[in-house]
N, C-alpha and C positions, 0 to 999 in steps of 0.2 A: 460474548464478544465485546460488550463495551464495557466491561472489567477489564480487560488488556487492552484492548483502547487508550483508556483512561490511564493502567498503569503505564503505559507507552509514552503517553504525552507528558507524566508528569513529570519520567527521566529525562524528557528531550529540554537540552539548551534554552529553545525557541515553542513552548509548548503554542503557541496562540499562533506564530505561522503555520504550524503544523496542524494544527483544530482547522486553522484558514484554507488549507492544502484540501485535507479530509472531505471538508464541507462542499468545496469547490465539487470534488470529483465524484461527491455524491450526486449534487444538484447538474453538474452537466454528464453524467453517465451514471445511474443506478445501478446497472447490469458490471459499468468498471469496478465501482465500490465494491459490489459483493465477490468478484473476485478476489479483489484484493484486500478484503477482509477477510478471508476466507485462505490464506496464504499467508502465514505468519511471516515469512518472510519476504515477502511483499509489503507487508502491513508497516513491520519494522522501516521499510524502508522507504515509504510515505510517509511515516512519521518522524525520522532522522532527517532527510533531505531536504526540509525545509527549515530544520532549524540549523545546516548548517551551510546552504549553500543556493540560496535562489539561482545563480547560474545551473549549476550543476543539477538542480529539480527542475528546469522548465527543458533540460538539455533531457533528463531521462524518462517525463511525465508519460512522451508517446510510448515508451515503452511497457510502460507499466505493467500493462493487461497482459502482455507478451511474458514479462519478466513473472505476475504470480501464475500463470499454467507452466510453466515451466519449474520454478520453486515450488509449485502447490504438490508437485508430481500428475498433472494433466493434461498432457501433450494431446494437443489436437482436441482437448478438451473431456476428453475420457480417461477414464479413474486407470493407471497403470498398476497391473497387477505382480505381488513379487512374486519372486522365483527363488 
């Protein structure tokens, strides 16, 4: 995981508000982080949104945890199976 991490931050614009974003949402929710680790696209877009738009990341932050079970494929927090 912090191989794409790292390659993540190091296409982003703003890598150091994006590290700043990260770290934050480590240290005030561990349980958000490893969502959102854990959801590439989520990930992705904790690590874009800071380096391109402090309004627009403090507008989506509460979402977050919402936006990776839903991008992770985990609605309701359980693994959805295909069909």
């Amino acid at each position: 995981m912090a191989a794409a991490v790292e390659a993540l931050l190091a296409a982003a614009p703003d890598p150091e508000s994006s590290r700043a974003f990260l770290n934050r949402i480590r240290s005030e929710s561990p349980l958000a982080f490893e969502r959102v680790a854990k959801s590439p696209m989520a990930l992705r877009c904790a690590v874009s949104l800071p380096s391109y738009s402090r309004f627009l990341l403090e507008s989506v932050r509460p979402r977050l945890i919402e936006m990776a079970q839903r991008l992770g494929g985990e609605p309701n927090g359980a693994q959805q199976t295909a069909r």
